[in-house]
PDB file with SEQRES, HELIX, SHEET and CRYST1 records, atoms N, CA, C and O in Angstrom:
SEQRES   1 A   83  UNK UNK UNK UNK UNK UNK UNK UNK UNK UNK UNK UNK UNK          
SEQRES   2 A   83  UNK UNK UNK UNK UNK UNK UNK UNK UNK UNK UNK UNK UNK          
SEQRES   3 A   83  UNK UNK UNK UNK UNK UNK UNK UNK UNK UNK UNK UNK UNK          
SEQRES   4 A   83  UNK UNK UNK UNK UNK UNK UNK UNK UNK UNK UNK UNK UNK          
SEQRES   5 A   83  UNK UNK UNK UNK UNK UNK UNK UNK UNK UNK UNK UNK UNK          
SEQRES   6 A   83  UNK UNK UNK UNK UNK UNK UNK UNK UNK UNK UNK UNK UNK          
SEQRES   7 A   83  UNK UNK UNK UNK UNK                                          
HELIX    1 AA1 UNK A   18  UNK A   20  5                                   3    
HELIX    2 AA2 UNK A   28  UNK A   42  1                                  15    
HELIX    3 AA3 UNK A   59  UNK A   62  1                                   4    
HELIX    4 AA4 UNK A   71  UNK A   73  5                                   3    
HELIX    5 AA5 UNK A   74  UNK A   78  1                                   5    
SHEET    1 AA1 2 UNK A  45  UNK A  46  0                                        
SHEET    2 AA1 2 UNK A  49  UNK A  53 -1                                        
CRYST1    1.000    1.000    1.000  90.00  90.00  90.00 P 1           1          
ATOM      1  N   UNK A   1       0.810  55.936  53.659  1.00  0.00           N  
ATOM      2  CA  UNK A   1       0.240  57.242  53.387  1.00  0.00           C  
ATOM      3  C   UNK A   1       0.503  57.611  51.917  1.00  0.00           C  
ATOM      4  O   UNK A   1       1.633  57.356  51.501  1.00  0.00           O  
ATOM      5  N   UNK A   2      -0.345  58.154  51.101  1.00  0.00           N  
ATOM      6  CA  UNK A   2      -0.406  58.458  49.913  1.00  0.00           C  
ATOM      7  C   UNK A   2       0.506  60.017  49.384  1.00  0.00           C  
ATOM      8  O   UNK A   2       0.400  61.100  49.960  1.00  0.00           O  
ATOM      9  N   UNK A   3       1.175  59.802  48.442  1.00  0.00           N  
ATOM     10  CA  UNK A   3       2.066  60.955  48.490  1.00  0.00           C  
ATOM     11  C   UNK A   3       0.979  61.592  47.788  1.00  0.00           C  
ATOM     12  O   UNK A   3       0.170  61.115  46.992  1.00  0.00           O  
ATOM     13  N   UNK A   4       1.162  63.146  48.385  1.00  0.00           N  
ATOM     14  CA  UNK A   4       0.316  64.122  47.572  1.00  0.00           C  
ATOM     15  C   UNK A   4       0.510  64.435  46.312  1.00  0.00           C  
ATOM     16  O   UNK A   4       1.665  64.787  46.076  1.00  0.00           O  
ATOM     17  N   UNK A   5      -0.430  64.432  45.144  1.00  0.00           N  
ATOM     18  CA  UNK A   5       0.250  65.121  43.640  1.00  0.00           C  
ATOM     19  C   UNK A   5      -0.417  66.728  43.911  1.00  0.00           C  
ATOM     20  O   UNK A   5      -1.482  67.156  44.358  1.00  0.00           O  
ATOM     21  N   UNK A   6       0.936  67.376  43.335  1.00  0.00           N  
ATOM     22  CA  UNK A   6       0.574  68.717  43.624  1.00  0.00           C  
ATOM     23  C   UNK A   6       0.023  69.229  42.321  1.00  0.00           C  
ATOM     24  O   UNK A   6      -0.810  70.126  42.189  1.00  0.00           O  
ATOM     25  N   UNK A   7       0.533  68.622  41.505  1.00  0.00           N  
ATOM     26  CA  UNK A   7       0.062  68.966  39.854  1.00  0.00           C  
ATOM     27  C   UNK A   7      -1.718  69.113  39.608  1.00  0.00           C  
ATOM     28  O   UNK A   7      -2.483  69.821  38.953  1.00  0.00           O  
ATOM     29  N   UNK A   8      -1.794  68.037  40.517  1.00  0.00           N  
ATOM     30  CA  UNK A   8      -3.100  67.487  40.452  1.00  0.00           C  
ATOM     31  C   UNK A   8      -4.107  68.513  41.484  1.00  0.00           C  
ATOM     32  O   UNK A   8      -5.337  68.496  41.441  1.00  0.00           O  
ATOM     33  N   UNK A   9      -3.401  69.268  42.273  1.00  0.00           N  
ATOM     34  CA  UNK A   9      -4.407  69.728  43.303  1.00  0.00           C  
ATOM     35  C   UNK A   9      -4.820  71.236  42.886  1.00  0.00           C  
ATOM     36  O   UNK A   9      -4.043  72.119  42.524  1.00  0.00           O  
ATOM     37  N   UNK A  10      -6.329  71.330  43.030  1.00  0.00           N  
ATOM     38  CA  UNK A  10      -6.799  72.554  42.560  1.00  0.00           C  
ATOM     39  C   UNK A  10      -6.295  73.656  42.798  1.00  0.00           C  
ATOM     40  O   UNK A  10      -6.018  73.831  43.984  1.00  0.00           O  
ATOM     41  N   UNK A  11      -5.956  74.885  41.768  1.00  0.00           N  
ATOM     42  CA  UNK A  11      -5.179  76.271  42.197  1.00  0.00           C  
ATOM     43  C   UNK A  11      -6.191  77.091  42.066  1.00  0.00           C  
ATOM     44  O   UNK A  11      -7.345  76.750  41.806  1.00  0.00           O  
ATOM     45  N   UNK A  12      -5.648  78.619  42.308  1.00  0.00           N  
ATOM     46  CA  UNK A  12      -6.811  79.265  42.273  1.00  0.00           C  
ATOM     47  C   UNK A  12      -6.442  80.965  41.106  1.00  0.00           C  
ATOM     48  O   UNK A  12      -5.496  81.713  41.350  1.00  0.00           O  
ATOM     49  N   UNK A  13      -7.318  81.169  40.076  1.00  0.00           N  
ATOM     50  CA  UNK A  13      -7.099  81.396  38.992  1.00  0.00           C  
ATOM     51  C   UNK A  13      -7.100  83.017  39.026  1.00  0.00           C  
ATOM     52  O   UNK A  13      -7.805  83.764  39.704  1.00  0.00           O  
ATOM     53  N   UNK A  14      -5.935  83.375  37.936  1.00  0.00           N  
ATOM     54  CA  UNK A  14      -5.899  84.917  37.838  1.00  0.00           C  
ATOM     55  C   UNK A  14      -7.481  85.287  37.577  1.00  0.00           C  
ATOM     56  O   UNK A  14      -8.245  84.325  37.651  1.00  0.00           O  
ATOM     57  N   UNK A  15      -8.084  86.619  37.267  1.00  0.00           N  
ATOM     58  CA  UNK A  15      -9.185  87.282  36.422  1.00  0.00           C  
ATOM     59  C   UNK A  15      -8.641  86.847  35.387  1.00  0.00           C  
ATOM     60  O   UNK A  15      -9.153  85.788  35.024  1.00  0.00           O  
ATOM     61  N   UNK A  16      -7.834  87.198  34.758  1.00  0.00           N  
ATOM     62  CA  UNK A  16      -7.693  86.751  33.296  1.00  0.00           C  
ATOM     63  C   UNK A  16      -7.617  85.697  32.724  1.00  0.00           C  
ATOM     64  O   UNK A  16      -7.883  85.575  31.529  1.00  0.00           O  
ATOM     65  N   UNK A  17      -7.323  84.959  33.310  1.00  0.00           N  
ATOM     66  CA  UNK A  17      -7.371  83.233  33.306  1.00  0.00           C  
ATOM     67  C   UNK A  17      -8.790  82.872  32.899  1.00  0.00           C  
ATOM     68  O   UNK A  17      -9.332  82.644  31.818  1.00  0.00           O  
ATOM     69  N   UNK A  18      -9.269  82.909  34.408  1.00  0.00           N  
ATOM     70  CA  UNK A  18     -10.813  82.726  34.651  1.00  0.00           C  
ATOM     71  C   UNK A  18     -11.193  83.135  33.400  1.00  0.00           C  
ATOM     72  O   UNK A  18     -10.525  82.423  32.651  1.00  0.00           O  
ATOM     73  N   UNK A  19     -11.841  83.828  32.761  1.00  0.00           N  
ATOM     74  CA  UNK A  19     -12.215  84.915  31.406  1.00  0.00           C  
ATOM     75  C   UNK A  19     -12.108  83.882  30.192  1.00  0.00           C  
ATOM     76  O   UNK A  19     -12.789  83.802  29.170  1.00  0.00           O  
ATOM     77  N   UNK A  20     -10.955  83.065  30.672  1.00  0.00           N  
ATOM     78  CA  UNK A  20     -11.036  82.537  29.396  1.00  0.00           C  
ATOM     79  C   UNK A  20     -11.492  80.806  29.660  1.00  0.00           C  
ATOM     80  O   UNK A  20     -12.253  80.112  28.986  1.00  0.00           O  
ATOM     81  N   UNK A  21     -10.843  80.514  30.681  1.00  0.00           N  
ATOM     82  CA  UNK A  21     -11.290  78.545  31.242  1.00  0.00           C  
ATOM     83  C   UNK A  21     -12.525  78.425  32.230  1.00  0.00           C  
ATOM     84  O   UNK A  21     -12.815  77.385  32.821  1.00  0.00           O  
ATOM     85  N   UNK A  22     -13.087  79.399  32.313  1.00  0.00           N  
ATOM     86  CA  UNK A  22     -13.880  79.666  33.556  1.00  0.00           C  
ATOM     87  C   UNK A  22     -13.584  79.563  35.008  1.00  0.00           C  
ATOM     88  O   UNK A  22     -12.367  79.667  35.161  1.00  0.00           O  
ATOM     89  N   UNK A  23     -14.329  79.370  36.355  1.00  0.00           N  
ATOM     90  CA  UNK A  23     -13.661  80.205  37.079  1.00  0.00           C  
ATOM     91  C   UNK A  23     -13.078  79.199  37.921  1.00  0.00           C  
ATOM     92  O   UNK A  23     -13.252  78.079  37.439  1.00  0.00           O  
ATOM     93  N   UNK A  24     -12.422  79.197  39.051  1.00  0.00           N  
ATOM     94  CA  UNK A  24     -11.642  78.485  39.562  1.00  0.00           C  
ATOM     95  C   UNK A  24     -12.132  78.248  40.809  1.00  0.00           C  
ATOM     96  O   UNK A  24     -13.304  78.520  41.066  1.00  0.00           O  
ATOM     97  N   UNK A  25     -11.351  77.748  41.672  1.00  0.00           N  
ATOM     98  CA  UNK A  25      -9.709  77.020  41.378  1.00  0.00           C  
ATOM     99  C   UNK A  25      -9.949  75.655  40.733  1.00  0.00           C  
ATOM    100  O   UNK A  25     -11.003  75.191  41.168  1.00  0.00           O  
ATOM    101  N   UNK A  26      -9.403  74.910  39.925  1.00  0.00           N  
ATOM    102  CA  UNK A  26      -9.369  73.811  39.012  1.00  0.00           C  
ATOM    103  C   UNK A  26      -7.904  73.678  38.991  1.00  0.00           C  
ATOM    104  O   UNK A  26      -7.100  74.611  38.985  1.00  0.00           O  
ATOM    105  N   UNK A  27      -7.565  72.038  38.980  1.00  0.00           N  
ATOM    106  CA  UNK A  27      -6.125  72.270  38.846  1.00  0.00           C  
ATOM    107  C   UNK A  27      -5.341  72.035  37.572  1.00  0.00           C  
ATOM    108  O   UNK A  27      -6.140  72.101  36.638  1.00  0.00           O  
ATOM    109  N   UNK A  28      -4.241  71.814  37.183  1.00  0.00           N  
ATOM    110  CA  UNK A  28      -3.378  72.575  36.253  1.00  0.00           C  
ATOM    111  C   UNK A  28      -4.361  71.871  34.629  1.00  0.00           C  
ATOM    112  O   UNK A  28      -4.929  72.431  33.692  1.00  0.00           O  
ATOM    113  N   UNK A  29      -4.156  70.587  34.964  1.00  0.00           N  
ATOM    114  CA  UNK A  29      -4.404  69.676  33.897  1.00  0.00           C  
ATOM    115  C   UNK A  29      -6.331  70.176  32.986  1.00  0.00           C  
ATOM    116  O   UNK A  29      -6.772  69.837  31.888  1.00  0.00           O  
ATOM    117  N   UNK A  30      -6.793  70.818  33.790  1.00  0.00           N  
ATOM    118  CA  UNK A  30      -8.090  71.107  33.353  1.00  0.00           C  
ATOM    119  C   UNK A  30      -8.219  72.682  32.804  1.00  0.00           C  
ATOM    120  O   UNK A  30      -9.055  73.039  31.974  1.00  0.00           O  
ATOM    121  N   UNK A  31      -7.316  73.475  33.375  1.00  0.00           N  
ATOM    122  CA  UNK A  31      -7.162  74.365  33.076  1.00  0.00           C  
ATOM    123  C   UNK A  31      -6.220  73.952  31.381  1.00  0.00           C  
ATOM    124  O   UNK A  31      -7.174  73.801  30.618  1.00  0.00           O  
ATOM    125  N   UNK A  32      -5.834  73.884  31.128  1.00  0.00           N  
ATOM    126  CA  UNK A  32      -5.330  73.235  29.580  1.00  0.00           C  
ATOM    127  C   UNK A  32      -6.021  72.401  29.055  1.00  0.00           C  
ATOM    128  O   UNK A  32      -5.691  72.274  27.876  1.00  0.00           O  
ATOM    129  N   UNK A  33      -6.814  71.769  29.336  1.00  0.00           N  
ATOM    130  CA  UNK A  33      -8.414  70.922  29.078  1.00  0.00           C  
ATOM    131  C   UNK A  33      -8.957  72.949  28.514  1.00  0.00           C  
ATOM    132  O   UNK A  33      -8.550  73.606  27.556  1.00  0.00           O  
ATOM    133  N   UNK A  34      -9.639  73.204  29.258  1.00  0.00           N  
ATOM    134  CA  UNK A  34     -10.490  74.299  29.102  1.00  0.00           C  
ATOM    135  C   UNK A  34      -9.527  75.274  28.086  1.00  0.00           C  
ATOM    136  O   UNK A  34      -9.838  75.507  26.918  1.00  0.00           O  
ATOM    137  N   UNK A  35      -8.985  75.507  28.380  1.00  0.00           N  
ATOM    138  CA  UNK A  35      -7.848  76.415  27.618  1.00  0.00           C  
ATOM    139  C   UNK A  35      -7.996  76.270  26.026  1.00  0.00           C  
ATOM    140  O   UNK A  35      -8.283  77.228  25.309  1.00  0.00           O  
ATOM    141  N   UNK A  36      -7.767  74.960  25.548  1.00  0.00           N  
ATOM    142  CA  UNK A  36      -7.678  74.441  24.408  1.00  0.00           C  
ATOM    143  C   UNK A  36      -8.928  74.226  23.854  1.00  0.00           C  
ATOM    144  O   UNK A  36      -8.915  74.098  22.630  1.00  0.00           O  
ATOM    145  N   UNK A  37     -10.362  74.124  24.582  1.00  0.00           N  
ATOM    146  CA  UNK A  37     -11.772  74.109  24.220  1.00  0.00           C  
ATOM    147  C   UNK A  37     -11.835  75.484  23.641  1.00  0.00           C  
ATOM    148  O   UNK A  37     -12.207  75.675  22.483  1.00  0.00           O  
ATOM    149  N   UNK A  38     -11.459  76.467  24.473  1.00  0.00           N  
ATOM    150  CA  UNK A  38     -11.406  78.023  24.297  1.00  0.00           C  
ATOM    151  C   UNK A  38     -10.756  78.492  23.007  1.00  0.00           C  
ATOM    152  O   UNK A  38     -11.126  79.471  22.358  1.00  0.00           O  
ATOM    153  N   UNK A  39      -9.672  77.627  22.688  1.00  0.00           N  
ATOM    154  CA  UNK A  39      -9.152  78.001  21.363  1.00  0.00           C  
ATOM    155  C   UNK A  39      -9.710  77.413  20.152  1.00  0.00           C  
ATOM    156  O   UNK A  39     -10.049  78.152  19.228  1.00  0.00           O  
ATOM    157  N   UNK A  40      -9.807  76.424  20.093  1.00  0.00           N  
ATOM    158  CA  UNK A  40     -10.700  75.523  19.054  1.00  0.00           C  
ATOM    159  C   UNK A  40     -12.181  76.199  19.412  1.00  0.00           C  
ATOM    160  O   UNK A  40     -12.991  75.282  19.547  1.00  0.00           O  
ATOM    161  N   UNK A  41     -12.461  76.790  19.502  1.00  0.00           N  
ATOM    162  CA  UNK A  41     -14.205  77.437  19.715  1.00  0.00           C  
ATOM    163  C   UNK A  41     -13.960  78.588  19.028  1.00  0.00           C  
ATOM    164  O   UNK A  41     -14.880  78.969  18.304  1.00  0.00           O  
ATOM    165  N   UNK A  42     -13.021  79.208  19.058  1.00  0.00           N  
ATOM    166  CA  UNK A  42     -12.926  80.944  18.700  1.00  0.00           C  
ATOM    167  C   UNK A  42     -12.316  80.781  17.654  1.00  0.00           C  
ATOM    168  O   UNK A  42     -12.413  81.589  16.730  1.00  0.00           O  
ATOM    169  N   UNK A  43     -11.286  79.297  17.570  1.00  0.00           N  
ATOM    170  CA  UNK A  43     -10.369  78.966  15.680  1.00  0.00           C  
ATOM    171  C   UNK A  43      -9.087  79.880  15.655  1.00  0.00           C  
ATOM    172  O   UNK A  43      -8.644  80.481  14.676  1.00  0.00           O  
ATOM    173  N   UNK A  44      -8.485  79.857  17.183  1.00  0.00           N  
ATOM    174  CA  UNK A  44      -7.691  80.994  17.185  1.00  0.00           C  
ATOM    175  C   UNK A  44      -6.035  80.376  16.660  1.00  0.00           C  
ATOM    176  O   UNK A  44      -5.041  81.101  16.608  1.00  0.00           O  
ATOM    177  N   UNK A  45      -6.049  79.008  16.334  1.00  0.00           N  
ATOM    178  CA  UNK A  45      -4.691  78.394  15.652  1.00  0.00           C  
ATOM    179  C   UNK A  45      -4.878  79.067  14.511  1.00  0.00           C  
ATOM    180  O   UNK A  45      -5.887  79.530  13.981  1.00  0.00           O  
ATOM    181  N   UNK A  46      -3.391  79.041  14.124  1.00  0.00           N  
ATOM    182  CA  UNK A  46      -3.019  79.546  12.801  1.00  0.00           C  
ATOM    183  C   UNK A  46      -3.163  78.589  12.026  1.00  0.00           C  
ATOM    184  O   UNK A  46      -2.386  77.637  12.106  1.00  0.00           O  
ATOM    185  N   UNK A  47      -4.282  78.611  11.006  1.00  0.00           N  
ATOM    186  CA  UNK A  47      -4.397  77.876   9.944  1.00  0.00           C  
ATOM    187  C   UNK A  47      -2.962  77.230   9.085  1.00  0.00           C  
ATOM    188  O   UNK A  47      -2.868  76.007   8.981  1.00  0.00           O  
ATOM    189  N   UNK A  48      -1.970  78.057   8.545  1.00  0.00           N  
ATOM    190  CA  UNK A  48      -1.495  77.483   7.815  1.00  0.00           C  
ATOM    191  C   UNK A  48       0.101  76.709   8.760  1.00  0.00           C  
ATOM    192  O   UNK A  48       1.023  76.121   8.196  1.00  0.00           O  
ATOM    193  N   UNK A  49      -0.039  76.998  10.420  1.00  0.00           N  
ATOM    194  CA  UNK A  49       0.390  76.347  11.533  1.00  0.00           C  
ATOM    195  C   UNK A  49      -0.317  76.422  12.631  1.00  0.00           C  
ATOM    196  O   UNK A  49      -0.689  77.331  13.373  1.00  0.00           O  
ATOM    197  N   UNK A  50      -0.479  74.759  12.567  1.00  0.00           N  
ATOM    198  CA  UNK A  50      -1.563  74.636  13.624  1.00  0.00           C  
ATOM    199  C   UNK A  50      -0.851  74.745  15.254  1.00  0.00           C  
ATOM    200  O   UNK A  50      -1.338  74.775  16.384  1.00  0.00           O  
ATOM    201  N   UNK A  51       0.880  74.794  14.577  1.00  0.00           N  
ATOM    202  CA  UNK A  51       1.241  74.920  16.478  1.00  0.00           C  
ATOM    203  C   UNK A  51       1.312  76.167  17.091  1.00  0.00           C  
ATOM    204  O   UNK A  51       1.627  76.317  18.272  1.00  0.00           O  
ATOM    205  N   UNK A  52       0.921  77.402  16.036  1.00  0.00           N  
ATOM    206  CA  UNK A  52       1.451  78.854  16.749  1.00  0.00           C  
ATOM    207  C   UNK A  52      -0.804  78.993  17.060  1.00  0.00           C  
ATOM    208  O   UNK A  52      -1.852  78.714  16.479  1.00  0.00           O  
ATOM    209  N   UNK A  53      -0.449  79.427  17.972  1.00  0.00           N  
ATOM    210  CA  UNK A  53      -1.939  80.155  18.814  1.00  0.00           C  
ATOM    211  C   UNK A  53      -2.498  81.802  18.571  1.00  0.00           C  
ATOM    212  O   UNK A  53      -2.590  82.569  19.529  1.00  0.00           O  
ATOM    213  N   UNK A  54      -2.758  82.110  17.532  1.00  0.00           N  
ATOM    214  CA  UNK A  54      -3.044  83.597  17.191  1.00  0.00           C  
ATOM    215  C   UNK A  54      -3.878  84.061  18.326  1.00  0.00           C  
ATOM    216  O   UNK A  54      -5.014  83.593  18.402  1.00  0.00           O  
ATOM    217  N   UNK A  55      -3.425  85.034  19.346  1.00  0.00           N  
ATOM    218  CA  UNK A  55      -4.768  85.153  20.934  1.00  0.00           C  
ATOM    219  C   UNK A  55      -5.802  85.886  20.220  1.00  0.00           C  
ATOM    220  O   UNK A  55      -5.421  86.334  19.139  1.00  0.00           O  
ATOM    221  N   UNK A  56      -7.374  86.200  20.633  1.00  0.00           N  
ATOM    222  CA  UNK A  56      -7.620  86.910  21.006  1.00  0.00           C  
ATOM    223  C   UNK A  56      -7.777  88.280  22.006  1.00  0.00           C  
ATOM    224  O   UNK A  56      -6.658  88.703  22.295  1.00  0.00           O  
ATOM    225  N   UNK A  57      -8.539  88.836  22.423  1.00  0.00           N  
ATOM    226  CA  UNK A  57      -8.377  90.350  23.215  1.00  0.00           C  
ATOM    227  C   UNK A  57      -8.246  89.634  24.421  1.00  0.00           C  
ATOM    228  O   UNK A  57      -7.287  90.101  25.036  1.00  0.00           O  
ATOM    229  N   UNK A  58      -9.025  88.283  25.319  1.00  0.00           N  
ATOM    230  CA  UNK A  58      -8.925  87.635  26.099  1.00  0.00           C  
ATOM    231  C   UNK A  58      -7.572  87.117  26.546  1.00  0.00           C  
ATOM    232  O   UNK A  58      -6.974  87.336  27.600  1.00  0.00           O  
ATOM    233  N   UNK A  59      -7.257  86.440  25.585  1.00  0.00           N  
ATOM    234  CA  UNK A  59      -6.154  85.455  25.844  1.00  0.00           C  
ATOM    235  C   UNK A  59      -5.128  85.925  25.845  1.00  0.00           C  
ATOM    236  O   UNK A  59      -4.359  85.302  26.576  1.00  0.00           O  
ATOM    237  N   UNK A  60      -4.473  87.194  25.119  1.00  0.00           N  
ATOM    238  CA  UNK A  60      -3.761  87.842  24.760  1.00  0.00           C  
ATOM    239  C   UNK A  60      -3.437  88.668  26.026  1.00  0.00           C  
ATOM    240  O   UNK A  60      -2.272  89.055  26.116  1.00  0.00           O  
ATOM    241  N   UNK A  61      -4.561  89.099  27.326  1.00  0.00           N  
ATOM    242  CA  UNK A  61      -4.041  89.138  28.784  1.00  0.00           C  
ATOM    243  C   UNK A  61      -3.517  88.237  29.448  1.00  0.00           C  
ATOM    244  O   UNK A  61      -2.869  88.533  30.452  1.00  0.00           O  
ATOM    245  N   UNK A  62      -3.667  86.958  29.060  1.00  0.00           N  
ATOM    246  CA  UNK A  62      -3.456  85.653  29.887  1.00  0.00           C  
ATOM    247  C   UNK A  62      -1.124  85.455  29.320  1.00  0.00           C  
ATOM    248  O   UNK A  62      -0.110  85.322  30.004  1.00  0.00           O  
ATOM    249  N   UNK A  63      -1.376  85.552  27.878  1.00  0.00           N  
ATOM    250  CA  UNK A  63       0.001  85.258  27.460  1.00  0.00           C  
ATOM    251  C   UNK A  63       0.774  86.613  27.256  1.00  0.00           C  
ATOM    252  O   UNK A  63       1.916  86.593  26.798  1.00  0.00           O  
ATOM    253  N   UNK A  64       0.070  87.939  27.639  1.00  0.00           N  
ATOM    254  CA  UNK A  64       1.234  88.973  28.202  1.00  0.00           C  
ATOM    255  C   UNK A  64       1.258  89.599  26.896  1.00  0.00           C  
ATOM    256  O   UNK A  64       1.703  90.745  26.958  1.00  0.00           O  
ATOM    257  N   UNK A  65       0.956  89.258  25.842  1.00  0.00           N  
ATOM    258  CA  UNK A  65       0.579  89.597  24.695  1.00  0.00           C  
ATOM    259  C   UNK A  65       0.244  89.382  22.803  1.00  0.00           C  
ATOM    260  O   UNK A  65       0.537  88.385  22.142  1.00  0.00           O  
ATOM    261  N   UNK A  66      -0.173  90.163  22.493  1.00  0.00           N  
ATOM    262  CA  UNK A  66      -1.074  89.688  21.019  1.00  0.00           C  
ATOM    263  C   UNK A  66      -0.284  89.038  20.482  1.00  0.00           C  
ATOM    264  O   UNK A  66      -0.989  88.237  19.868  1.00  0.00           O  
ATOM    265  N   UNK A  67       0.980  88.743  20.211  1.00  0.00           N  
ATOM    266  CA  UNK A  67       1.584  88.018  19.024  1.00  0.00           C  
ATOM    267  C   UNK A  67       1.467  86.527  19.312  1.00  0.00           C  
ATOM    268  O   UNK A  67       1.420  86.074  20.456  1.00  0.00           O  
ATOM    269  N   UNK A  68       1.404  85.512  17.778  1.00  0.00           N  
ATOM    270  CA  UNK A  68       0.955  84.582  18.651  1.00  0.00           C  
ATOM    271  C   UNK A  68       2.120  83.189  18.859  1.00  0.00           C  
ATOM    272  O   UNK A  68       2.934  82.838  18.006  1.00  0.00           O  
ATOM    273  N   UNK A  69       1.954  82.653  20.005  1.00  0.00           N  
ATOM    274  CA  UNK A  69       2.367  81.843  20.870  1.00  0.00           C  
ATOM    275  C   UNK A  69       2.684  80.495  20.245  1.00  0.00           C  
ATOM    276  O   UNK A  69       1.805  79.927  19.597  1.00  0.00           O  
ATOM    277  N   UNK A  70       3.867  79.955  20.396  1.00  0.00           N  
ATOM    278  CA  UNK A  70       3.960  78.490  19.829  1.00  0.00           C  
ATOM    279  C   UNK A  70       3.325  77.940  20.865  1.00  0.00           C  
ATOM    280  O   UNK A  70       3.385  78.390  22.010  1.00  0.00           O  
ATOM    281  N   UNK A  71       2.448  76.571  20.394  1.00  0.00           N  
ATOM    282  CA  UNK A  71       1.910  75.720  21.777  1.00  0.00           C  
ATOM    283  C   UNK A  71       2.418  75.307  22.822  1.00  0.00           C  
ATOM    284  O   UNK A  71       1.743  75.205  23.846  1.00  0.00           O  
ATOM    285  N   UNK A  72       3.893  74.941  22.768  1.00  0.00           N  
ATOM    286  CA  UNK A  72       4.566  74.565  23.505  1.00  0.00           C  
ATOM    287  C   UNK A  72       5.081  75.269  24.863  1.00  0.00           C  
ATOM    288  O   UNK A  72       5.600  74.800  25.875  1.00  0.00           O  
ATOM    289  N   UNK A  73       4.739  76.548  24.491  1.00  0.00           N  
ATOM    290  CA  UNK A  73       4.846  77.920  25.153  1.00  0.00           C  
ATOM    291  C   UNK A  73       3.957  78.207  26.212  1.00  0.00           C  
ATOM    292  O   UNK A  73       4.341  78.891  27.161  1.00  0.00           O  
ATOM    293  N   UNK A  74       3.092  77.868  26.165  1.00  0.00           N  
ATOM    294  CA  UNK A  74       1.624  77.827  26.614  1.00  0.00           C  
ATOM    295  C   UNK A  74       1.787  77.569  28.016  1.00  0.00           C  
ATOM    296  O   UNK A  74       1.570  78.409  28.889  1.00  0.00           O  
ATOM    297  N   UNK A  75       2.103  76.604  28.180  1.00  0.00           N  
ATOM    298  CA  UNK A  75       1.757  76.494  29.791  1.00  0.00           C  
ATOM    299  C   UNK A  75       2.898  77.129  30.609  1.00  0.00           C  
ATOM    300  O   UNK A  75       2.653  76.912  31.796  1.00  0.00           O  
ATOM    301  N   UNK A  76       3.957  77.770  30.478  1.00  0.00           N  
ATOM    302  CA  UNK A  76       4.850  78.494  31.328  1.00  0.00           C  
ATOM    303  C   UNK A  76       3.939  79.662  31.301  1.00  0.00           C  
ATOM    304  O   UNK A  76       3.440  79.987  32.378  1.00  0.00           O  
ATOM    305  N   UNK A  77       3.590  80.472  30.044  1.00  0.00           N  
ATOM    306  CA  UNK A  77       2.532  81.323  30.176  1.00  0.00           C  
ATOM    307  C   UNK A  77       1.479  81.963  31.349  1.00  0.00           C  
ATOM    308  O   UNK A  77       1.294  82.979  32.019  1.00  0.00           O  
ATOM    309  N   UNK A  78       0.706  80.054  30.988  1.00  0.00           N  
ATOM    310  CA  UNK A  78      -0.339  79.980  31.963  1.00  0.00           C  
ATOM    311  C   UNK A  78      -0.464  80.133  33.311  1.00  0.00           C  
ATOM    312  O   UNK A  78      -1.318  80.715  33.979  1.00  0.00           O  
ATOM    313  N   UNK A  79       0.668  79.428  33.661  1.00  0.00           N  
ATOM    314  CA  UNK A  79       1.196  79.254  35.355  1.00  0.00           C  
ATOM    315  C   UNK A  79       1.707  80.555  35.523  1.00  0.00           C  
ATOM    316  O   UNK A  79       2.192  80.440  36.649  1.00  0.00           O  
ATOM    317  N   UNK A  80       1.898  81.543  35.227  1.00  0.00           N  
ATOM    318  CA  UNK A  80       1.828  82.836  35.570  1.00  0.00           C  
ATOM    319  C   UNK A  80       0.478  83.459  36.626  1.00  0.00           C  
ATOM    320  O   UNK A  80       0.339  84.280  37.532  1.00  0.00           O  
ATOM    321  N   UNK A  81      -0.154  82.720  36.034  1.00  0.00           N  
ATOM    322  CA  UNK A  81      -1.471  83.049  36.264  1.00  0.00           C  
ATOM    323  C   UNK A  81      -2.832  82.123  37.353  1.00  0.00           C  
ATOM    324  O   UNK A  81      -4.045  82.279  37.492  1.00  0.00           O  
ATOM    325  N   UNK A  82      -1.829  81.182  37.923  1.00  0.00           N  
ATOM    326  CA  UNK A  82      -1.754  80.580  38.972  1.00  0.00           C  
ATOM    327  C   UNK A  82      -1.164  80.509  40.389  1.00  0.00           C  
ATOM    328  O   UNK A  82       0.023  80.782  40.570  1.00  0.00           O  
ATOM    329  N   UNK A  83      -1.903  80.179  41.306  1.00  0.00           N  
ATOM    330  CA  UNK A  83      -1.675  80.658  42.511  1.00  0.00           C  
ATOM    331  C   UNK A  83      -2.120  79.356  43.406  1.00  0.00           C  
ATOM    332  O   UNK A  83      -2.052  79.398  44.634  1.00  0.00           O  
TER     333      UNK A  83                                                      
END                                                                             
């Protein structure tokens, strides 16, 4: 019998989430796929550091707030916002 990956199995997404990766449930790994399309589209890295994430009005519900986010940060964030 195949062990289940839970990482791997679709969750189901805050509103605010959704808003920004589109809508759900998708599981973790695509949601940070989409996440990162979302940022590179809007140019929301800090130019003169590409690891801090400046949010927009969107994203900035998703990470609790406007100031911006080292990348690394990101997905404890996110999983807030998973279910």
């Amino acid at each position: 019998m195949a062990k289940e990956n839970k990482f791997m199995a679709p969750k189901q997404l805050s509103e605010e989430l959704e808003a920004v990766v589109g809508k759900g449930p998708m599981p973790f790994p695509e949601v940070v796929k989409n996440l990162w399309v979302y940022i590179k589209k809007h140019d929301l890295q800090d130019p003169k550091n590409k690891r801090s994430i400046v949010p927009d009005e969107k994203l900035a519900k998703v990470f609790g707030s406007s100031a911006p986010v080292n990348m690394m940060k990101m997905s404890g964030l996110v999983f807030k916002h998973l279910s």
